[in-house]
N, C-alpha and C positions, 0 to 999 in steps of 0.2 A: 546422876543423869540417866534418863532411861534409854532401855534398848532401843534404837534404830529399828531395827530386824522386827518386832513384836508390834502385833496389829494394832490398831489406834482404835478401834472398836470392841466390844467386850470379845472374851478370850474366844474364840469359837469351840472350844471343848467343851464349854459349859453348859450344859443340858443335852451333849450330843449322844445320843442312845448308842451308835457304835464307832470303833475306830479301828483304823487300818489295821494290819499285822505289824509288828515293827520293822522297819527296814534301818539299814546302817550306811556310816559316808563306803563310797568304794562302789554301792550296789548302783545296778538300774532298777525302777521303777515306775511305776503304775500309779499316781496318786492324787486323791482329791482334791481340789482347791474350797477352801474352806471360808480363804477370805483374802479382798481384793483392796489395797490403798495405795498413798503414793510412793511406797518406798516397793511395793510389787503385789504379787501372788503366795500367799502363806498355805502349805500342803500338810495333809495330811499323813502323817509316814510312822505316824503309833509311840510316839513320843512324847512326854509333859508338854515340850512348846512346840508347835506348828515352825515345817518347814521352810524360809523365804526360797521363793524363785525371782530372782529381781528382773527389772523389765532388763536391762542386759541381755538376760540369759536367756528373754523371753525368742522364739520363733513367732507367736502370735498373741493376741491381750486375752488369756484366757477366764471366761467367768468362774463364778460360784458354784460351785455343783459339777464341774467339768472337769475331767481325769486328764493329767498328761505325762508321758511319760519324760523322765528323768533320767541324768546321772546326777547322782550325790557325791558331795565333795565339798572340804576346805579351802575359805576362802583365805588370802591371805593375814587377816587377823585369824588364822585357827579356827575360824566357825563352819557349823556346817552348812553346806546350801545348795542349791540344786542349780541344774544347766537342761534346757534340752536341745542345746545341742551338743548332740552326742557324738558328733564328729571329732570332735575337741579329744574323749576320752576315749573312743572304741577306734581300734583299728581293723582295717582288713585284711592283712599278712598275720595271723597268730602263729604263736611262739609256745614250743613245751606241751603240744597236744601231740596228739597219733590215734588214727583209726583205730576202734575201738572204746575209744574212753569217754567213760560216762559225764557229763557237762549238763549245768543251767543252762537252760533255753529263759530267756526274757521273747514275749515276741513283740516284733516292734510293727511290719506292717504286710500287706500285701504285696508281690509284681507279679508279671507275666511268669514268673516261674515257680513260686509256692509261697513261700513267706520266708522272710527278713527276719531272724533272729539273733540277740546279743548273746552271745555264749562264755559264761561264767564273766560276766559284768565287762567283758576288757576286749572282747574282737566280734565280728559280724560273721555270722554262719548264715548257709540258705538249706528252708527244708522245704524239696521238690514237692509238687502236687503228688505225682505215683508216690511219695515216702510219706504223704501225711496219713498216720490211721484213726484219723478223731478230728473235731472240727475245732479248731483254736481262734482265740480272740486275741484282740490287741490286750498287750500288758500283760498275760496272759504265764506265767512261769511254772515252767514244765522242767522233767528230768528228761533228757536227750542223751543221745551218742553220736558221736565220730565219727562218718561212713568213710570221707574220704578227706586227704590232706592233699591239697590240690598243687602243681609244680606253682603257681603263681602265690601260696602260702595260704590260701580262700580257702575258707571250711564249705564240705558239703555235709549234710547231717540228717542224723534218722532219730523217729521216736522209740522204735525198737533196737533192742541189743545184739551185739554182731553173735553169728556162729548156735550154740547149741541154744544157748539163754532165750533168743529170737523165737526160735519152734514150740520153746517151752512157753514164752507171752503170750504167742498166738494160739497155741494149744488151749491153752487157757480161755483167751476169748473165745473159740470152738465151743466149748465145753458149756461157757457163760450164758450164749447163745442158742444155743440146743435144748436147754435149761429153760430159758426164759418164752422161746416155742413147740414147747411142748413134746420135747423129745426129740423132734426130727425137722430135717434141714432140710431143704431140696436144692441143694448144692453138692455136685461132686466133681472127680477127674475130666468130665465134659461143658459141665457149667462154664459160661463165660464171663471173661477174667471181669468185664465190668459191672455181673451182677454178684460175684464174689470179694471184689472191692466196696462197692455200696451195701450189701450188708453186711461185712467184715471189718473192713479198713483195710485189706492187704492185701496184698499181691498173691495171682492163681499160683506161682512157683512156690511159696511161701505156706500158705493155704493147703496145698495135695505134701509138700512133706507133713507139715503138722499131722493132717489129717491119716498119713499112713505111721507117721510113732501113736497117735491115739488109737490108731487100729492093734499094731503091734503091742500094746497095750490092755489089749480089752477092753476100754471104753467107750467105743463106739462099733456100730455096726456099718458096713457097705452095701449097696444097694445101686440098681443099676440108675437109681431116680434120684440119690441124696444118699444122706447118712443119718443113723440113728443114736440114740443114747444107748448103752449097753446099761445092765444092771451095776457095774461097777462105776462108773462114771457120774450116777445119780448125786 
């Protein structure tokens, strides 16, 4: 008897020029719909067979060609299959983290306060609009940290690393920056914080330390208008 699960039209891998990364049960996901019948949604997730999402699991009847994100998991015959909803699997009180520690960002959506991410496939974290330093899309998995561990057990979370590691990133993108316009910035200790956010990504407090260990450094120069690349820092 044949599989249930396995599409009723030819395999969709067959002739498909590319395929997802692989993903495993436990993860959240990002993943294509490949192909649509009556037993559900078959996803792409970099596997010999194509994921089922069954209409169950479904939130809406999604087409061909159309991403949705996932949690992967066993269903009680042992197979593996997908849910989006993800309520089911992620919770909002995490357990075994502490500010500081480095976590999977899955992002799942927009609100009023920055974006909704699943953090290491099992709890909901938020990264404020001020903490984003890069523009993220849905589905989207990033390496994040810990900012805070909130009394109500709610993660709040940055894409940069707490403490020295953070000046050293941003250092970097300084550096990257300066590089890539020719030398010199026209950003410094008086710029405002939101033209040093828009072409930085970070925060002005963030930005003038970096900028003063790049100086203590020798690799940059100060300037009453910006700062420059120094010969060391080329």
């Amino acid at each position: 008897m044949s599989d249930s699960r396995e599409p009723r039209t030819p395999h969709p891998a067959a002739g498909r020029r590319y395929r997802a990364p692989r993903c495993d049960v436990g993860e959240v996901a990002y993943l294509e719909v490949v192909t649509v019948n009556d037993t559900g949604a078959f996803l792409d997730w970099g596997q010999p067979r194509d994921l089922l999402l069954p209409y169950g699991e479904q939130r809406f009847r999604p087409s061909v060609g159309k991403r949705v994100l996932v949690r992967i998991y066993t269903d009680q015959q042992g197979r593996p299959v997908a849910s989006q909803k993800l309520e089911r699997f992620v919770a909002d009180e995490a357990e075994g983290l502490a500010a500081g520690d480095e976590v999977i960002l899955v992002i799942a959506e927009q609100t009023d306060l920055g974006l909704k991410a699943v953090v290491n496939h099992r709890f909901w974290g938020v990264l404020y609009r001020d903490d984003l330093t890069r523009p993220l899309r849905r589905g989207q998995r990033v390496t994040g940290y810990i900012k805070r561990l909130r009394d109500d057990g709610r993660l709040d979370l940055s894409l940069l690393p707490p403490g020295e590691a953070r000046l050293d990133v941003v250092g970097e993108a300084v550096l990257k920056a300066l590089r890539e316009s020719g030398g010199y910035l026209p950003l410094g200790d008086k710029s405002d914080a939101a033209e040093i956010k828009a072409r930085l990504g970070v925060s002005k407090n963030a930005f003038k330390q970096a900028i003063g260990r790049l100086y203590k450094r020798r690799l940059i120069s100060l300037s009453p208008t910006g700062i420059r690349l120094a010969p060391g820092g080329e």
